[in-house]
Residue, then its C-alpha position, 0 to 999 in steps of 0.5 A: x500500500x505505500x508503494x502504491x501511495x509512493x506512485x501516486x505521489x510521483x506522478x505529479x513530479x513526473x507530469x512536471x518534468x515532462x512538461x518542462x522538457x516538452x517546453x525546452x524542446x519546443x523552444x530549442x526548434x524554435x531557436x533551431x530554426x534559422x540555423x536549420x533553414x540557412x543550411x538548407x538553403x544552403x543546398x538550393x539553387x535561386x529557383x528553388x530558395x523563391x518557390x512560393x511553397x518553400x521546402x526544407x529539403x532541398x531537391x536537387x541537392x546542391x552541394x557544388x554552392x560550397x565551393x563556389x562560395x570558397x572561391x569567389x571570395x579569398x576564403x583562406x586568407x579571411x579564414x587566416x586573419x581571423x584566427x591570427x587576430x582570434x589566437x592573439x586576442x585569447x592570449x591577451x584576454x587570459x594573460x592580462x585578465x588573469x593576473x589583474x583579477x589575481x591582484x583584486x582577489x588575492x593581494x591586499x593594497x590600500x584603494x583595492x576595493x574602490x578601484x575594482x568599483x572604478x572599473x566595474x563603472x567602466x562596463x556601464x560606457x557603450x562602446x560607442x562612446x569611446x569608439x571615436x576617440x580611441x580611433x583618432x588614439x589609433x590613428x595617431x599611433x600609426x596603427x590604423x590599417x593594421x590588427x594592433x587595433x583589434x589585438x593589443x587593447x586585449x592585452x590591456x584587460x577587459x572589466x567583465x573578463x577581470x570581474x569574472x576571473x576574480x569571482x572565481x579566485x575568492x572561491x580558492x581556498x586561501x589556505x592553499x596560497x599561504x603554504x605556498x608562501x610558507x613553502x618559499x614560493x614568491x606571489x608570482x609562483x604561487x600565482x602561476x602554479x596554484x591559482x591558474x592550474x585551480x581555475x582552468x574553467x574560468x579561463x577556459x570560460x574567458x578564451x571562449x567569450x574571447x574567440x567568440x567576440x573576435x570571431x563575430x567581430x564585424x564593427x572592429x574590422x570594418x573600421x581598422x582594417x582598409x586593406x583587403x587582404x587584411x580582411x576577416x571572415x565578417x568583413x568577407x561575407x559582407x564583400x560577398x553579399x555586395x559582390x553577389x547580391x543574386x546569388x544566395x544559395x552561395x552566401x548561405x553556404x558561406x554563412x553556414x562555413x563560417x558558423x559552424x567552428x562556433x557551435x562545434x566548439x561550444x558543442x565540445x566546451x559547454x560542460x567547462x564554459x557552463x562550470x565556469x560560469x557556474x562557479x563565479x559568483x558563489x563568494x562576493 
């Protein structure tokens, strides 16, 4: 008798969770929907992409629209400046971040606490705002034109970044820095074998909000970069699109190259980005 009462029971708890998954299920197709139709229409011709009953199979398959869209724009030489300006972005971001994060967390120094307030303040400026200065700075560094623009401020830290990484550090036990000290080791030691190899998920979660800015970075480029072969894969697909404005088959299929590294890469980083995220915040 009470196992059946325990069924009873359940039932409620069980109609709840399948609600909840039906809901989340629901929603996900929604959000799965451009990025399924942009793949399909990837694999159609004009005729078909037009057709006043739209398919979401395409029929013929067009798989000739991949590398076309590779070849009628300089698919490997955008792909290259991307990572190059990605690669030096996530080191810089890790670096700088990390260690100024390291001194608001774990350092005690007069001013620390208003200073850490200071910069937070420095989220709340629109990029627009100081995006015509700090060109009128880069030109007058003779940096325009080049990737230093793009490259070198991460280098510099970033508030979210530093914010981010410091949340996560409070969370380190600081018993482990001080037998470090005790065991002779100097605050850059125990900053680089004891708190880095702790927050592997932090950074991991920084490098991959990093990648994903410059990556997706479309204004940054457009306004530092006057060179075509310095181009990147944002700016290459809107050359495209100027460039071949009837054929959509083929910037969809660009479109589709250019995201798919990001959600493989999400796909395979989402438990460490998720822990990252997750463990942040946990001590104030």
């Amino acid at each position: 008798m009470q196992t059946a009462m325990k069924r009873k029971t359940s039932w409620p708890r069980v109609g709840t969770t399948v609600l909840q998954h039906v809901v989340l299920i629901a929603l996900g197709l929604v959000f799965l929907a451009p990025l399924l139709w942009m793949v399909s229409s990837s694999l159609k011709g004009n005729a078909e992409l037009f057709k006043s009953d739209p398919n979401w199979i395409p029929h013929p398959i067009r798989w000739q629209n991949y590398p076309d869209a590779l070849t009628y724009i300089p698919f490997a030489t955008y792909l290259r400046n991307t990572l190059t300006i990605c690669f030096f972005g996530v080191l810089g971001s890790v670096v700088s971040c990390s260690l100024v994060a390291y001194g608001f967390s774990r350092i005690e120094w007069p001013g620390r606490d208003a200073l850490f307030f200071l910069l937070l303040a420095t989220m709340m400026l629109p990029a627009q705002v100081t995006m015509i200065p700090s060109f009128l700075l880069f030109r007058w560094l003779g940096w325009y034109g080049s990737f230093k623009p793009l490259i070198i401020p991460s280098f510099l830290g970033g508030a979210f970044y530093v914010f981010l990484l410091r949340q996560f550090f409070l969370t380190i036990p600081k018993e482990l820095s001080e037998a470090a000290r005790i065991d002779g080791a100097d605050e850059f030691t125990t900053f680089a074998r004891v708190i880095l190899p702790l927050a592997k998920p932090a950074l991991a979660t920084v490098a991959l909000f990093t990648f994903l800015h410059h990556w997706n970075d479309f204004l940054g480029p457009l306004i530092y970069l006057k060179d075509q072969s310095s181009y990147t894969l944002a700016l290459g697909l809107q050359q495209f699109l100027n460039a071949y404005r009837s054929e959509w088959g083929l910037l969809m299929a660009a479109s589709t190259v250019v995201t798919a590294p990001i959600v493989v890469l999400f796909f395979f980083t989402q438990r460490t980005f998720i822990r990252g995220i997750a463990m942040t915040g946990s001590k104030g």
